[in-house]
Structures are given as structure tokens and as C-alpha cells.
mmCIF file of the C-alpha atoms, coordinates in Angstrom:
data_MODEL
# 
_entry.id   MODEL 
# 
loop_
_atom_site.group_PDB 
_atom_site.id 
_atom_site.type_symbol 
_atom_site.label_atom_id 
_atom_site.label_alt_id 
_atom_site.label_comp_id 
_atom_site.label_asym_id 
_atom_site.label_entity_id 
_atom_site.label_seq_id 
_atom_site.pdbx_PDB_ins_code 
_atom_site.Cartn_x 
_atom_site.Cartn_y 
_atom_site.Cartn_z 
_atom_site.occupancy 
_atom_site.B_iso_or_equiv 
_atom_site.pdbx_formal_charge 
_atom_site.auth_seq_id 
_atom_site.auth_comp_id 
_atom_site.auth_asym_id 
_atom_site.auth_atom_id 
_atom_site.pdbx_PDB_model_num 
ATOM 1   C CA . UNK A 1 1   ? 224.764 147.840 108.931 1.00 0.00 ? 1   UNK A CA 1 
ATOM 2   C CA . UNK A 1 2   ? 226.698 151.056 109.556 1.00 0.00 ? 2   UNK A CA 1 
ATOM 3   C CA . UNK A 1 3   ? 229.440 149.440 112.166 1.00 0.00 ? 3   UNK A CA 1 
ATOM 4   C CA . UNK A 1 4   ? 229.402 146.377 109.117 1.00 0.00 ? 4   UNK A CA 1 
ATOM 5   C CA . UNK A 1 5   ? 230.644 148.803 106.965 1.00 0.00 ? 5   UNK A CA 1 
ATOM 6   C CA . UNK A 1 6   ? 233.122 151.156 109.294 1.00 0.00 ? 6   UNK A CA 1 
ATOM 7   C CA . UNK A 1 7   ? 234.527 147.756 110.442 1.00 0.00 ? 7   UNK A CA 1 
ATOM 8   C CA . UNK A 1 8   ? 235.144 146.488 106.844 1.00 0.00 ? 8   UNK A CA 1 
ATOM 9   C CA . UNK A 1 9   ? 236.919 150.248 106.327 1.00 0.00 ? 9   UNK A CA 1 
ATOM 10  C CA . UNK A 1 10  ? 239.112 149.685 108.913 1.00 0.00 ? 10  UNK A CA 1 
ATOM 11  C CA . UNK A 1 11  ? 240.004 146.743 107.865 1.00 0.00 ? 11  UNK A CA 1 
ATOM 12  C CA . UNK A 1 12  ? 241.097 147.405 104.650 1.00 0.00 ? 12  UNK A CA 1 
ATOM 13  C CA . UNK A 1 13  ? 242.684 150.328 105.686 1.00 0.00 ? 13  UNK A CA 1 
ATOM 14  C CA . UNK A 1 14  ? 244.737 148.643 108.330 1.00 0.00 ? 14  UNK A CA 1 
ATOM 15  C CA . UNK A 1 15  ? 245.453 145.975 105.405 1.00 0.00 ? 15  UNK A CA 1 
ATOM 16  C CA . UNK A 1 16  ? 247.100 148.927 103.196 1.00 0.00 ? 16  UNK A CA 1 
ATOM 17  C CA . UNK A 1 17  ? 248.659 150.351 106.312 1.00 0.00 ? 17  UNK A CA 1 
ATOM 18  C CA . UNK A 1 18  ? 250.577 147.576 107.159 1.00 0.00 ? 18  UNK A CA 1 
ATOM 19  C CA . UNK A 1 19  ? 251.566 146.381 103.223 1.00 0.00 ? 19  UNK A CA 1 
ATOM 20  C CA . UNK A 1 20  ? 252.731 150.522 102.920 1.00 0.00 ? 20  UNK A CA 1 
ATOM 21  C CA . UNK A 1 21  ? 254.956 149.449 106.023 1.00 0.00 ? 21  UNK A CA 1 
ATOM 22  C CA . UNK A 1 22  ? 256.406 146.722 104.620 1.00 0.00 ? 22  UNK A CA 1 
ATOM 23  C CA . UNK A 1 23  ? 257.414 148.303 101.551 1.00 0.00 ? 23  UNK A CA 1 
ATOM 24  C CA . UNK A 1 24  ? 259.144 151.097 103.484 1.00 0.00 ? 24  UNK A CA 1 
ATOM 25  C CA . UNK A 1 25  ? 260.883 149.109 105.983 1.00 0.00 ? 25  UNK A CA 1 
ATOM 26  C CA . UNK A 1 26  ? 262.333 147.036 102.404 1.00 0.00 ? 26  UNK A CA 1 
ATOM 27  C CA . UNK A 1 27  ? 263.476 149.838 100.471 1.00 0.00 ? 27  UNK A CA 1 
ATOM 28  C CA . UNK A 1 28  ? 264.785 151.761 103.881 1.00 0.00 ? 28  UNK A CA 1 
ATOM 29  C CA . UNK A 1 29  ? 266.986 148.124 104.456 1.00 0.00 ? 29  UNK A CA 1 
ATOM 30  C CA . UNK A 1 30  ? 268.087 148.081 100.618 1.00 0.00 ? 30  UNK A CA 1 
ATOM 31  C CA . UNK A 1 31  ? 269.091 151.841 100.800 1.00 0.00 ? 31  UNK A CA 1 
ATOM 32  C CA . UNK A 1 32  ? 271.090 151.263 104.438 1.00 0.00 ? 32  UNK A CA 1 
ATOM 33  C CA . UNK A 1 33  ? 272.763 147.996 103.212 1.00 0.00 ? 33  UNK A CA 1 
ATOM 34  C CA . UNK A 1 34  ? 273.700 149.780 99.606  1.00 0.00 ? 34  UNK A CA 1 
ATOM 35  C CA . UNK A 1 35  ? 274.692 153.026 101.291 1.00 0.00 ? 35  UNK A CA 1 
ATOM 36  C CA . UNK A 1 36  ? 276.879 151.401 103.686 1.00 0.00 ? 36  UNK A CA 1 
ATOM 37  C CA . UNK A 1 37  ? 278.538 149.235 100.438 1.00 0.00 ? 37  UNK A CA 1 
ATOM 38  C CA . UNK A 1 38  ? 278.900 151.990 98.567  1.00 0.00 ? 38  UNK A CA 1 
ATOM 39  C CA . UNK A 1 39  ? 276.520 150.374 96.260  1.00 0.00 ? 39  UNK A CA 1 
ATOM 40  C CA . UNK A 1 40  ? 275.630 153.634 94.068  1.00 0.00 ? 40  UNK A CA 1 
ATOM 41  C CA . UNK A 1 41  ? 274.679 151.372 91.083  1.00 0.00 ? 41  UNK A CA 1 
ATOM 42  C CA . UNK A 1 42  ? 271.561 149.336 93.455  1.00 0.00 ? 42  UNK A CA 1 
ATOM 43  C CA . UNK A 1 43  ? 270.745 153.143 95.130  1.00 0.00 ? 43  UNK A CA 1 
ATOM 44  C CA . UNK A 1 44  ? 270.024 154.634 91.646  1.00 0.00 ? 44  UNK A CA 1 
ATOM 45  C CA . UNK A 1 45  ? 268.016 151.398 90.961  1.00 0.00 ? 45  UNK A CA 1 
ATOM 46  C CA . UNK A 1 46  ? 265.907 151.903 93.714  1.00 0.00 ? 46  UNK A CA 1 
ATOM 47  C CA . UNK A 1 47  ? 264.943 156.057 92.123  1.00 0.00 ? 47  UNK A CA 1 
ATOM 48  C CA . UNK A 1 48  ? 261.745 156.472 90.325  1.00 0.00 ? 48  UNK A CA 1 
ATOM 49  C CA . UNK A 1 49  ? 262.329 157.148 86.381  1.00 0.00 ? 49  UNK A CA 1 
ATOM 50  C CA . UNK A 1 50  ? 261.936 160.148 87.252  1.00 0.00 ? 50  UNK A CA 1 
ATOM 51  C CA . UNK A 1 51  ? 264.317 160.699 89.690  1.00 0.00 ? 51  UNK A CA 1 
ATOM 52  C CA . UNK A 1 52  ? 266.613 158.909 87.932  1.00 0.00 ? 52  UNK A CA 1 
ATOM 53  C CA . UNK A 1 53  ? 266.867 161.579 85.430  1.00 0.00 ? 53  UNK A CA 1 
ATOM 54  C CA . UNK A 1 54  ? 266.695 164.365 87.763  1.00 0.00 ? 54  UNK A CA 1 
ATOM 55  C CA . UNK A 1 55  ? 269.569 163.479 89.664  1.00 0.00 ? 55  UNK A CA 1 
ATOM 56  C CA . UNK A 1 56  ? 271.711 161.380 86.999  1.00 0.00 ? 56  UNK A CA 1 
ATOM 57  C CA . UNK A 1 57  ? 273.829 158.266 87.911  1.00 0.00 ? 57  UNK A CA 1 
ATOM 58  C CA . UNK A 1 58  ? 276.441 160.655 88.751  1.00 0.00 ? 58  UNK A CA 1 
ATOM 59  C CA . UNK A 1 59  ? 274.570 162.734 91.428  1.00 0.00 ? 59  UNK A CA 1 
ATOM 60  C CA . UNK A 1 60  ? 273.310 159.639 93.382  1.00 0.00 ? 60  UNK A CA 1 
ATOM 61  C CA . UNK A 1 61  ? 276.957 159.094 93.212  1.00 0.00 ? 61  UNK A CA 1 
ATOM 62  C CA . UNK A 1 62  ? 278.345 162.290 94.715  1.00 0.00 ? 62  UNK A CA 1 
ATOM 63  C CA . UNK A 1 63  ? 275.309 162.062 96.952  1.00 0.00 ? 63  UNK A CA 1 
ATOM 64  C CA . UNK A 1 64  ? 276.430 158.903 98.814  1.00 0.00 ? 64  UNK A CA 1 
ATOM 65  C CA . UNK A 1 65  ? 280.325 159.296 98.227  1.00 0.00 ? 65  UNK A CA 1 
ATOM 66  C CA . UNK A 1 66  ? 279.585 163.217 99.897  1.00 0.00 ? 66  UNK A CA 1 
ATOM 67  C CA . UNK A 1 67  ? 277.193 162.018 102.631 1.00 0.00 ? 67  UNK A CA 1 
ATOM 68  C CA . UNK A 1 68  ? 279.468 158.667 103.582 1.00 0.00 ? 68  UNK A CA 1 
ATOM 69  C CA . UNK A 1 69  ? 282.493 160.744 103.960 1.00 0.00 ? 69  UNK A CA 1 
ATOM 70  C CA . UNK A 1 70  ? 280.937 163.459 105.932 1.00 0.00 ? 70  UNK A CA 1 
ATOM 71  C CA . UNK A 1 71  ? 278.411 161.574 108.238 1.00 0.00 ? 71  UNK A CA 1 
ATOM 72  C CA . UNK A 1 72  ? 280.089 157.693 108.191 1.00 0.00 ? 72  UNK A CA 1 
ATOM 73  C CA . UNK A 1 73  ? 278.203 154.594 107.708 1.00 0.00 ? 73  UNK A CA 1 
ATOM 74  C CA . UNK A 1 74  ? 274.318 154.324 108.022 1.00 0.00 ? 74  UNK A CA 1 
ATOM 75  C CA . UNK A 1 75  ? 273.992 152.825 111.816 1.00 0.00 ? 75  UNK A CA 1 
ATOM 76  C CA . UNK A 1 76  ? 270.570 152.781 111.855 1.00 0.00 ? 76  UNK A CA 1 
ATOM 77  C CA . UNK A 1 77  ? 267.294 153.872 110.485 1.00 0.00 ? 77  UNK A CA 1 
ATOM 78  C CA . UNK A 1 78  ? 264.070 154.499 113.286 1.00 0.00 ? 78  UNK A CA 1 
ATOM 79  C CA . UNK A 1 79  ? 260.918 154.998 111.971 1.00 0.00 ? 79  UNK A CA 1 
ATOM 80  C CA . UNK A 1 80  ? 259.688 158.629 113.012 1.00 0.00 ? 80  UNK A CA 1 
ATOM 81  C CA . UNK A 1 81  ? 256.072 159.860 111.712 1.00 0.00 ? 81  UNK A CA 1 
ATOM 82  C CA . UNK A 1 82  ? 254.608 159.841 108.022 1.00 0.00 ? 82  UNK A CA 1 
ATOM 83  C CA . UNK A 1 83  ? 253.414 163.501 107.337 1.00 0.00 ? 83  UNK A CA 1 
ATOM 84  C CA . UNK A 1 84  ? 251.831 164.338 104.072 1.00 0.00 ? 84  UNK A CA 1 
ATOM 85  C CA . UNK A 1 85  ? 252.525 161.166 102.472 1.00 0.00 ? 85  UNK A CA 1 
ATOM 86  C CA . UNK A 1 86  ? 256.713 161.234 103.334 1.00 0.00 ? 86  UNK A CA 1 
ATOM 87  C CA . UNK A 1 87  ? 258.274 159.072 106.594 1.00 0.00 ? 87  UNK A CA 1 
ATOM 88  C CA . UNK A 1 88  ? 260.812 160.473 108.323 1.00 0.00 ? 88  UNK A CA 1 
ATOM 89  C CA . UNK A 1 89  ? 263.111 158.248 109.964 1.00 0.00 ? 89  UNK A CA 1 
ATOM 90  C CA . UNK A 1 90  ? 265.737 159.622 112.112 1.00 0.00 ? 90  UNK A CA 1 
ATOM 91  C CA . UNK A 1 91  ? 268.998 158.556 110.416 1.00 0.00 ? 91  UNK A CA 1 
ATOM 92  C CA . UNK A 1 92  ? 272.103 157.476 112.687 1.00 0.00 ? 92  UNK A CA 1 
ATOM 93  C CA . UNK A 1 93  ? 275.068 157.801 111.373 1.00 0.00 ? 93  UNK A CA 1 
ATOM 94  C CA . UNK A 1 94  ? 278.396 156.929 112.550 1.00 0.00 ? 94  UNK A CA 1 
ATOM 95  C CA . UNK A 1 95  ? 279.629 160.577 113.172 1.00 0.00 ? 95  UNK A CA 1 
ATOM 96  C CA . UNK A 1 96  ? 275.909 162.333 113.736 1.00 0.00 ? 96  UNK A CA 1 
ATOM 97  C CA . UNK A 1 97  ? 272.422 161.877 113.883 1.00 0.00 ? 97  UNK A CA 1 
ATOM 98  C CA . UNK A 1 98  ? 270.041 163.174 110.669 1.00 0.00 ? 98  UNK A CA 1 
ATOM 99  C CA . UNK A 1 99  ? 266.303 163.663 109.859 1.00 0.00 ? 99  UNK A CA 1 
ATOM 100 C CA . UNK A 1 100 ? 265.709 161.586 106.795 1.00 0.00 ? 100 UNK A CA 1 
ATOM 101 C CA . UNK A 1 101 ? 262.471 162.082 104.478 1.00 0.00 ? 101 UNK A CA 1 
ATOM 102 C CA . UNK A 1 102 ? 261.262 159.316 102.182 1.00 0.00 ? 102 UNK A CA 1 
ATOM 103 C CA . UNK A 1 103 ? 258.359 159.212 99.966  1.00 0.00 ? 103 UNK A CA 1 
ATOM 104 C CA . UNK A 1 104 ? 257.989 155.862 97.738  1.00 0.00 ? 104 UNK A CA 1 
ATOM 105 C CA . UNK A 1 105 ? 255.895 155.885 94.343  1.00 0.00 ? 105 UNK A CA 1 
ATOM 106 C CA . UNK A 1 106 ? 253.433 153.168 94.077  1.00 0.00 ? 106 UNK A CA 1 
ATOM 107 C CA . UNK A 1 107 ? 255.822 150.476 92.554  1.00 0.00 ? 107 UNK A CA 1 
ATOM 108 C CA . UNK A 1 108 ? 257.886 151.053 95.699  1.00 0.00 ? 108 UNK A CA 1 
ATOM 109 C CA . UNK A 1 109 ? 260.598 153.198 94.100  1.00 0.00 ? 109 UNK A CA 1 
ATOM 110 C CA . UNK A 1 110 ? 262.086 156.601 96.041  1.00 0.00 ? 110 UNK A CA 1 
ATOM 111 C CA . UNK A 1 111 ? 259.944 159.511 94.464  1.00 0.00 ? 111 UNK A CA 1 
ATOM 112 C CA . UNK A 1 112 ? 262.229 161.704 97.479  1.00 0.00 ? 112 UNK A CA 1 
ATOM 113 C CA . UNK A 1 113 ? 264.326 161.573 99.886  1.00 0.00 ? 113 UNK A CA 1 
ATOM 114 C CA . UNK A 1 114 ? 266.208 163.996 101.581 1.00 0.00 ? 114 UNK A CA 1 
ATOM 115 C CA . UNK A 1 115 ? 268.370 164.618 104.904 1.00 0.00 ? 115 UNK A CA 1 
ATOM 116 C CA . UNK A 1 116 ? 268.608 167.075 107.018 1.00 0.00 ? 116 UNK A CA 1 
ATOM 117 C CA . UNK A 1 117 ? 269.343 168.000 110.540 1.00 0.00 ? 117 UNK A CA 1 
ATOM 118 C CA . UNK A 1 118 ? 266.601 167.584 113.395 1.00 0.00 ? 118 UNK A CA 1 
# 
């Protein structure tokens, strides 16, 4: 009965695991794609309400305008660790390579995210 019930644990956990995953890898594709279009309306779409008020229409703007001209397109995005609840991916740009820390809310929207250098 005990290994019953630590195998049906693991199982659900590996179940959330791999759904958590999947909504990461989506939202980390939609940000890339809209980052690399300049796309600040679809990047503020993807902010928690929350966020969305913090850092106003016009600061996701000057965000990605800022960090486009500095850094260049969004190459590529390689999963890293999760820590605490936030992935880091390390974020390649076209001119240099960041640290990028994401933490999604549980309807999949960015509750953070933040870059900085390894």
C-alpha cells in the first residue's frame, strides 16, 4: 500500500511537471517570436493584470524597443534550472548572451521576468 501511494504521487507530480513545461516552453516561444517582431502590443498581453499596471503599455514598450536595440534579436531561449518557482533560461541574443528569469501565474501569464547578465 505505501509504494501504491508514492507511485500514484509521482505520477501526478510528473503529470504537473510536464503540463508546467509546456506552458513555459509556449509563453517563452510567444515572447521570442513577439520580441523579435517588435510585437509590444502581444508582449503586454502575455503580463499578468498585475503587471500590466505595474509596468504600463508604455514600459513593456521601452523595455523591448531598449533591450532590441542594445542586445539584437532573441536567437534563442535554453532552458536553465527553475529555482524558487522562476526558470531561468539563458537568453541569446544577437550581440550577447543574458540570464533570463521567468515566473508564470497560474493562467500562464508572466508574473516576472527579468534579464540580466550570467
Amino acid at each position: 500500500m505505501k509504494y501504491t501511494l508514492l507511485l500514484l504521487v509521482f505520477l501526478c507530480s510528473s503529470a504537473l511537471l510536464a503540463q508546467d513545461s509546456t506552458n513555459y516552453q509556449e509563453v517563452t516561444k510567444s515572447f521570442q517570436e513577439n520580441f523579435n517582431t517588435q510585437n509590444v502590443d502581444n508582449i503586454f498581453n502575455l503580463y499578468t493584470p498585475e503587471m500590466q499596471e505595474a509596468m504600463t503599455k508604455e514600459g513593456v514598450s521601452r523595455f523591448v524597443n531598449g533591450c532590441y536595440e542594445q542586445f539584437g534579436s532573441l536567437k534563442n531561449l535554453t532552458f536553465i534550472e527553475t529555482a524558487e518557482g522562476i526558470n531561468s533560461y539563458k537568453a541569446e541574443f544577437e550581440k550577447m548572451s543574458l540570464v533570463m528569469e521567468l515566473q508564470l501565474s497560474t493562467d500562464n501569464k508572466i508574473a516576472t521576468i527579468q534579464f540580466q547578465e550570467p
